[in-house]
C-alpha positions as CSV (number, residue, x, y, z in Angstrom):
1,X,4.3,6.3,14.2
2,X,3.3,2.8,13.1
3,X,0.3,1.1,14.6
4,X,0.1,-2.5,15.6
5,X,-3.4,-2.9,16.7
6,X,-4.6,-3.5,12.9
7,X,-2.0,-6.2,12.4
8,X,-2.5,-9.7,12.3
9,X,-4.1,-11.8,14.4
10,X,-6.8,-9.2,14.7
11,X,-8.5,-10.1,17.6
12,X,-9.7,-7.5,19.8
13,X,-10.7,-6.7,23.7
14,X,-14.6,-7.4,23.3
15,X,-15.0,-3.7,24.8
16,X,-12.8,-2.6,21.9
17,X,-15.2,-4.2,19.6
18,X,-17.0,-1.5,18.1
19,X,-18.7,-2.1,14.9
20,X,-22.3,-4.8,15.2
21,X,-21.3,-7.2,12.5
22,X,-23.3,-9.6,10.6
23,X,-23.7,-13.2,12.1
24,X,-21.8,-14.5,9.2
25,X,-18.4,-12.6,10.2
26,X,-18.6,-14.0,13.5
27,X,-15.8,-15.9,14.4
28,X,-13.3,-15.3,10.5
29,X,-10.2,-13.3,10.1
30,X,-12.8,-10.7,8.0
31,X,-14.8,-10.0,10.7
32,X,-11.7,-9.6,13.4
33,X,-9.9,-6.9,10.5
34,X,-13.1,-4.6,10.7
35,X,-13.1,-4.7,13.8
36,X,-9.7,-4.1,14.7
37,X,-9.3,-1.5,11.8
38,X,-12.8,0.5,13.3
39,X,-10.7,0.7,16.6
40,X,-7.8,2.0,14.6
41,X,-9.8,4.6,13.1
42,X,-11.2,5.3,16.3
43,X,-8.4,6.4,17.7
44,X,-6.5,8.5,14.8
45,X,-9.5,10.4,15.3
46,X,-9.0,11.1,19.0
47,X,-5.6,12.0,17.8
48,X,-6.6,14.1,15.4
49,X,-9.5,15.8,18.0
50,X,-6.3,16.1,20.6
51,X,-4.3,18.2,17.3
52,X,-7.3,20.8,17.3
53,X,-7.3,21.5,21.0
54,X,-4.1,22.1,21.2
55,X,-4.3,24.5,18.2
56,X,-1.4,22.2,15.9
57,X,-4.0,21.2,13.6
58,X,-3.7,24.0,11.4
59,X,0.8,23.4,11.1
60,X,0.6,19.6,11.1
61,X,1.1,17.7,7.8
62,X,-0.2,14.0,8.3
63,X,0.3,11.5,6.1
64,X,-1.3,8.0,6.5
65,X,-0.3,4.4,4.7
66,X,-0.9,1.0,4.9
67,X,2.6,-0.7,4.7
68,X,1.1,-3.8,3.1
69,X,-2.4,-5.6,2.4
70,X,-4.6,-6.3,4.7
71,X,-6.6,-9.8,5.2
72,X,-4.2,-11.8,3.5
73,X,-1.9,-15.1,4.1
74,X,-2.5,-18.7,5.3
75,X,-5.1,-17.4,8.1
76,X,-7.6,-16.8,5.0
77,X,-9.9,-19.1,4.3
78,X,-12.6,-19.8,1.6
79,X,-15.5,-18.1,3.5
80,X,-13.3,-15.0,3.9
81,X,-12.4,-15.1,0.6
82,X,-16.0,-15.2,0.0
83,X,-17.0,-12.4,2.6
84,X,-14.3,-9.9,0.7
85,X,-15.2,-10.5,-2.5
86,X,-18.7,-9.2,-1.2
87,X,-17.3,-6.2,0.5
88,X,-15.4,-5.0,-2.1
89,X,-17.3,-5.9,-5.0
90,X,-14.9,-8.1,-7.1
91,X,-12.3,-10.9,-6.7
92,X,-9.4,-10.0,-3.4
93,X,-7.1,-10.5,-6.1
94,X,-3.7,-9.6,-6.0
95,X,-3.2,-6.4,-7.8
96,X,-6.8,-5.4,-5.4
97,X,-4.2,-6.6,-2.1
98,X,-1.6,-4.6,-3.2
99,X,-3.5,-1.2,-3.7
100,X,-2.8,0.3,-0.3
101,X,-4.0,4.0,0.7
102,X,-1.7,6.8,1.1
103,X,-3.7,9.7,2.3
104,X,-2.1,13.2,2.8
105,X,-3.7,15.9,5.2
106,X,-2.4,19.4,4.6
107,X,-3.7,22.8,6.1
108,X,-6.0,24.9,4.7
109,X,-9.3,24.6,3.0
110,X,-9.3,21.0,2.6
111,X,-12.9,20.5,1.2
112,X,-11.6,23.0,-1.9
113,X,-8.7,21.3,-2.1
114,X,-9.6,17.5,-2.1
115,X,-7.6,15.7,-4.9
116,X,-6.6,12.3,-6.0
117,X,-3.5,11.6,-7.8
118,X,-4.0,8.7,-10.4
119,X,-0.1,8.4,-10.5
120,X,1.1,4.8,-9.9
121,X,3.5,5.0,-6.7
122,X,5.4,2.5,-4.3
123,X,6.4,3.5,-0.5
124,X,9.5,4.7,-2.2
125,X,7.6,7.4,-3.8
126,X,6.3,8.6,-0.4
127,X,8.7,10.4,1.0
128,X,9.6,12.9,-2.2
129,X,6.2,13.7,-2.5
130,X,5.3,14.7,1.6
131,X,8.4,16.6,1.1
132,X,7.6,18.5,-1.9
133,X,4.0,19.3,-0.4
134,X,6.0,20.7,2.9
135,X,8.8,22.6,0.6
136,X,11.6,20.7,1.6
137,X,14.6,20.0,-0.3
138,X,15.7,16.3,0.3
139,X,19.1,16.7,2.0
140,X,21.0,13.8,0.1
141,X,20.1,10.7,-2.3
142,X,16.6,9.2,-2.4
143,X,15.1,6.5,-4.2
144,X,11.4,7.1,-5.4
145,X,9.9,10.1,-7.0
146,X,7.8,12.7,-6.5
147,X,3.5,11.6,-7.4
148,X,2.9,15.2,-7.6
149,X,5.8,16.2,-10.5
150,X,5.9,13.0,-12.2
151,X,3.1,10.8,-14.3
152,X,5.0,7.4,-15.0
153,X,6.6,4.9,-12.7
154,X,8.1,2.0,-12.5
155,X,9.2,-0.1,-8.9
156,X,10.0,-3.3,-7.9
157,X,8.9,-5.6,-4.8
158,X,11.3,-7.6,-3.1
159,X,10.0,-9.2,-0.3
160,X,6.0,-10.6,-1.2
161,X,7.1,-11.6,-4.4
162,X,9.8,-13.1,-6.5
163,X,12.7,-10.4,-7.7
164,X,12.0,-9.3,-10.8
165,X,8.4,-8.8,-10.0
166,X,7.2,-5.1,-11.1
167,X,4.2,-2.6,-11.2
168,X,4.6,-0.1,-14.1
169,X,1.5,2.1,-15.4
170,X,-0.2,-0.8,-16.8
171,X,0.3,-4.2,-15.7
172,X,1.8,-6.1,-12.1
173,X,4.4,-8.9,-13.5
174,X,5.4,-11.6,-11.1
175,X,8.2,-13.7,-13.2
176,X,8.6,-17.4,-13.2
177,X,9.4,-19.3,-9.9
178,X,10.0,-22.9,-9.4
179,X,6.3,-22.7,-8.0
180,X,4.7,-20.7,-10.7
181,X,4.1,-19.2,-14.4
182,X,4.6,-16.0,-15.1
183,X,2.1,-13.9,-14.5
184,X,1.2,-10.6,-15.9
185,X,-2.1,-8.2,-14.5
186,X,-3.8,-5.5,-15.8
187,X,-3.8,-2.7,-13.6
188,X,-7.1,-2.2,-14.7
189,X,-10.7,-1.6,-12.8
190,X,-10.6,-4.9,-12.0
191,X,-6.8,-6.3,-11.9
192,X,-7.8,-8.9,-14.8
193,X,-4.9,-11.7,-15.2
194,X,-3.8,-11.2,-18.8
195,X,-4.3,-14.8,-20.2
196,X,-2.0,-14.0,-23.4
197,X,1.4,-15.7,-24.0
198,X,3.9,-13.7,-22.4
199,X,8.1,-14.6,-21.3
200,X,10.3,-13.0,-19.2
201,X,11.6,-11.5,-23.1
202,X,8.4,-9.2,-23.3
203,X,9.6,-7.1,-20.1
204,X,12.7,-7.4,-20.1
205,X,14.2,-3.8,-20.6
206,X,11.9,-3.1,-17.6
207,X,13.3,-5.9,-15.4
208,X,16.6,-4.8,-16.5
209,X,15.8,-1.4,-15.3
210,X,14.2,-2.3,-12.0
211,X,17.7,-5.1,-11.4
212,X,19.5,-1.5,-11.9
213,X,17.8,0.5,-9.0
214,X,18.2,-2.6,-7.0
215,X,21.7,-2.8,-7.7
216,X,22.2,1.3,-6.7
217,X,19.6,1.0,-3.5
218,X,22.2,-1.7,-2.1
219,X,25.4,0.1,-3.0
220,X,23.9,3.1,-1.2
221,X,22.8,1.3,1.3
222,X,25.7,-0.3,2.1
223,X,27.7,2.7,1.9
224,X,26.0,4.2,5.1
225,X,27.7,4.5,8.1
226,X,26.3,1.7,10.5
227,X,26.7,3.7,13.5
C-alpha cells in the first residue's frame, strides 16, 4: 500500500492537524511535513489496532519505507533549512536526505527481539530480505540482496542524481555534471563532504560495476513480457 497523505505539498484539513507546533513553523513546508506525517502515523496505527481485533496481528509481516526523503526540493526555503537543522541536530545534508527508514514488524516477542541492521541497503535490497525473514524462496531473478545474509553493498541511483552516482559502505559519490564537481561523502555520523582531491579515476572499478547491474537490470527488464 503506498500512502499519499505524507507527500508533497503537505498541507492538511485543519481538523487533521494534530500536533501544537511552535509559532515559528507556522506557515513553512517544515511545519506542514510534521503535521501531515503525525496524521500518517495516526492512522498506521489504527491499522495496526484494526490487525489485533481481528486476531491477524500475530500472521502479518509488515514492512514500512519511505520511498525517498522527505522536506526536500524547490519548496524549501532558508528558514526550513534552518528549522531542520534544529530538529535533527546537524546539517539536512544529502547523505542525512537520503537515509530513509525501513522498518520490519514480525511476530513474536518483539521487545526480545528488537534489532537494527547497520548493513548499507537500497530499495533493491528490500524485497530479498522481507523474503528471507518470511522463508520464501524468490521464484526467479532479483536485483538487491539480502541485509540480513550479507555485510557489504554497493547500488546506484538513477533518477535524484546523475548516473554514475553510488552509495557503497563508506562514502555517497555524485560524479561530475555540467552543473557540478564531483562530490564524494562520508557516510559517516554526520555525512561530512570529503574536501580531498578526488576524479572519476578513484571509483572507477565501482562505477564500472554499478554501469554493469544497470546494464543486466535493463536487459531483464526488457525481456519481460509487457502483457
Amino acid at each position: 500500500m503506498l500512502t499519499l497523505t505524507s507527500h508533497t505539498p503537505f498541507e492538511m484539513p485543519e481538523d487533521k492537524e494534530l500536533l501544537d507546533l511552535p509559532a515559528e513553523y507556522n506557515g513553512t513546508l517544515t511545519g506542514d511535513y510534521l503535521q501531515s506525517v503525525r496524521y500518517a502515523d495516526h492512522t498506521l496505527g489504527l491499522f495496526i489496532d484494526d490487525l489485533k481485533e481481528k486476531g491477524l496481528w500475530e500472521d502479518t509481516v509488515i514492512a514500512l519505507y519511505g520511498d525517498h526523503s522527505g522536506v526536500h526540493g524547490r519548496l524549501v526555503t532558508d528558514k526550513d533549512v534552518q528549522l531542520l537543522h534544529d530538529l535533527v541536530g546537524q546539517p539536512y545534508s544529502l547523505p542525512f536526505r537520503f537515509n530513509i527508514p525501513f522498518i520490519v514488524s514480525i511476530p513474536g516477542d518483539v521487545d526480545g527481539n528488537k534489532e537494527t541492521i547497520e548493513t548499507m541497503g537500497g530499495q533493491l535490497d528490500m524485497m530479498p530480505t522481507v523474503l528471507n525473514i518470511m522463508g520464501v524462496e524468490p521464484p526467479a531473478l532479483y536485483f538487491g540482496q539480502d541485509l540480513l545474509t550479507y555485510h557489504h553493498n554497493l547500488f546506484g541511483m538513477r533518477y535524484y542524481a546523475a548516473t554514475g552516482t553510488f552509495f557503497n559502505d563508506d562514502v555517497l559519490f555524485l560524479p561530475e555534471t555540467s552543473k557540478r564537481d564531483i562530490r564524494v561523502y562520508n557516510l559517516d555520523e554526520k555525512s561530512t563532504y570529503k574536501k580531498e582531491n578526488v576524479t572519476m579515476g578513484t571509483f572507477r572499478d565501482q562505477i564500472n560495476k554499478l554501469l554493469q547491474i544497470y546494464k543486466w537490470s535493463d536487459a531483464y527488464f526488457n525481456s519481460l513480457d509487457n502483457k
